[in-house]
N, C-alpha and C positions, 0 to 999 in steps of 0.2 A: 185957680179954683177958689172957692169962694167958704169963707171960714164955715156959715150956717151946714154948705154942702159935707165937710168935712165934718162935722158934726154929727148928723145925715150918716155920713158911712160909718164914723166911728161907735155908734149908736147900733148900727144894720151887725156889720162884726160882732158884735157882745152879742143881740139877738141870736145869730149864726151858730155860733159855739154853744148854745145852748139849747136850739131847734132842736125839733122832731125830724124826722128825714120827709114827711108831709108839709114844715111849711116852711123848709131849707130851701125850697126852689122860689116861693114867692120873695124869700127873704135876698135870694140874688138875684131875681128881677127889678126888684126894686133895685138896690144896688147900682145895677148896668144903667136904669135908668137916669138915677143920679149925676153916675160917672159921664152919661155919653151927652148930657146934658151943659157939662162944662169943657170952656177953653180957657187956655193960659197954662201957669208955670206955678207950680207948690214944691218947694223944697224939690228935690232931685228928679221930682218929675215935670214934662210936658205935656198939655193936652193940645189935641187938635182931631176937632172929633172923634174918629175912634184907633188913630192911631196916639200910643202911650209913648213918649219915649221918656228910658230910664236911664238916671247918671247912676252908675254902681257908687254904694257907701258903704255897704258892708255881704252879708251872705243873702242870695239869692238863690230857689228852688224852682226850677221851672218844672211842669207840669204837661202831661201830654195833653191829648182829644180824653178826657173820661167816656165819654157818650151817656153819661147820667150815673154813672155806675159811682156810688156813694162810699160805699163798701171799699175800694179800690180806692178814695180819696181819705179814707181817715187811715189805711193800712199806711196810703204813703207818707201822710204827715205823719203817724208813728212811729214808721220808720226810719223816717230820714230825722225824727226829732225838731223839726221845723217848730214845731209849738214853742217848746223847751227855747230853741237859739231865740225866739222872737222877743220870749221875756228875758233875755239875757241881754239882746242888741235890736234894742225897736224899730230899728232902719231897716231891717232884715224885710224885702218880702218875697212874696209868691208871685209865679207868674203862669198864669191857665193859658195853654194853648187847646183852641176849639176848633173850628173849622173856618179854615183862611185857602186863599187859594192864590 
């Protein structure tokens, strides 16, 4: 992945956490866009189009289908404290399961 792209997301993220729930979806379209855009290897991850793979480094939160439902996505990072562990261990991420087959 390429430093600029990373920048790119790290930039999209901060917008994210502070979105509206109106323009939280363009904010992860872009996003996807960025991501599906790159190949190659960043720190514990792999790209190869749109398959990710990840070397575990620390806690990991996987995530079901939301089907858009927003509401359902901040209950679960507050309840699982995902935020909280991320500024504690910045390797820590998330992983959104959506519709795969």
């Amino acid at each position: 992945m390429k430093w600029d792209s990373v920048l790119q997301l790290q930039q999209l993220v901060k917008e994210a956490l502070e979105a509206e729930k109106e323009s939280f979806e363009a904010i992860l379209k872009e996003a996807a866009r960025v991501i599906c855009c790159e190949e190659g290897k960043m720190e514990n991850f792999e790209i190869y189009g749109r398959l990710v793979k990840v070397s575990p480094m620390c806690d990991a939160l996987i995530i079901g289908d939301l089907h858009g439902d927003l509401d359902s996505l901040v209950e679960i990072l507050n309840k699982s404290t995902f935020i909280q562990k991320l500024h504690q261990h910045p390797t820590s991420i998330a992983i959104f399961l959506g519709d795969y087959g």
